[in-house]
C-alpha positions as CSV (number, residue, x, y, z in Angstrom):
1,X,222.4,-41.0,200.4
2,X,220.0,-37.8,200.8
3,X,216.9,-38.9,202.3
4,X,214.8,-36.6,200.1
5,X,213.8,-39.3,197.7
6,X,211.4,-38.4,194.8
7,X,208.7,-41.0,195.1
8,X,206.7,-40.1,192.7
9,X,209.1,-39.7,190.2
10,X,210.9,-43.3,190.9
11,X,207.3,-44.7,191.1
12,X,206.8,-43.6,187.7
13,X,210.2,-44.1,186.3
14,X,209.8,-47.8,187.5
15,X,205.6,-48.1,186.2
16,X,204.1,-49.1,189.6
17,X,200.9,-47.6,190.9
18,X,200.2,-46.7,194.3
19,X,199.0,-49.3,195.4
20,X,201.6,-51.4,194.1
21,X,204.3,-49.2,196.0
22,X,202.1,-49.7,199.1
23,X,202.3,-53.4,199.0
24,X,206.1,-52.8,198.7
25,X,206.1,-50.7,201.7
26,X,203.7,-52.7,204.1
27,X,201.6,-49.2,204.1
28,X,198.3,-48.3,202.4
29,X,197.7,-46.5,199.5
30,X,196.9,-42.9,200.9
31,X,200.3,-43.0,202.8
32,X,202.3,-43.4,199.3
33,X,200.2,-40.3,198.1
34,X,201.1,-38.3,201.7
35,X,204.8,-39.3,200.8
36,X,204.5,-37.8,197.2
37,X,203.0,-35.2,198.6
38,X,206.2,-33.9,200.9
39,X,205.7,-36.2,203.8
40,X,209.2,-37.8,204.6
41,X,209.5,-41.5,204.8
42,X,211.3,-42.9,207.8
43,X,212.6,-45.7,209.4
44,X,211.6,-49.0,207.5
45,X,210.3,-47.5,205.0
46,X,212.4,-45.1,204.0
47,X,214.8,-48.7,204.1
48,X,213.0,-49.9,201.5
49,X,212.8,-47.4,199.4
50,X,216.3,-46.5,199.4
51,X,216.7,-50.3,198.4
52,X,214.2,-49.6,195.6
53,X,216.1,-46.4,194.2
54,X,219.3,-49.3,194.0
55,X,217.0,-51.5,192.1
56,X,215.5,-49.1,189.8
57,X,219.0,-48.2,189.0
58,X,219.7,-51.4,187.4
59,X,216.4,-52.3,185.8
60,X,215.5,-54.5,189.0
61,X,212.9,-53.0,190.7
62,X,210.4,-55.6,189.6
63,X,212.8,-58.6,191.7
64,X,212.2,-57.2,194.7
65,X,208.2,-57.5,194.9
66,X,207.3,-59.3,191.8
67,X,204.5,-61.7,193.4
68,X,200.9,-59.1,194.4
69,X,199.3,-61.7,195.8
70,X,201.8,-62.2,198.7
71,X,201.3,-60.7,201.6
72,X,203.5,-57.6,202.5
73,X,205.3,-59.3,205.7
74,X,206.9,-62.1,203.4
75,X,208.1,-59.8,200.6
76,X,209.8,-57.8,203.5
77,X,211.0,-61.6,204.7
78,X,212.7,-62.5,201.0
79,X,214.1,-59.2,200.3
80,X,216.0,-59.0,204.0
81,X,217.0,-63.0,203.2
């Protein structure tokens, strides 16, 4: 898979904010807008949004992370389960 992935584009195309993508990502919100910006994502990150572009493929995107109020660290513990 090509590690250019449109963030801003799949952020929209699945209708979460920023900060929702953040929370996803275990980053704040200003890193999502460096990212859509041109910033690459790497290592972990770039993980999980590569499992997100899967996702979004299928309609799915909301499985993943469908609880806010949890705290990154255990949505990146049930997605890896």
């Amino acid at each position: 898979m090509d590690d250019a992935i449109d963030i801003k584009e799949l952020r929209d195309r699945i209708g979460w904010s920023q900060d929702r993508l953040a929370s996803f990502l275990c980053v704040d919100r200003s890193s999502v807008s460096h990212m859509e910006n041109g910033r690459p994502a790497r290592g972990p990150v770039l993980r999980l949004l590569r499992m997100l572009v899967e996702a979004a493929k299928t309609g799915d995107a909301d499985e993943l992370f469908p609880d806010l109020s949890s705290p990154c660290a255990q949505a990146a513990v049930e997605i890896t389960a």
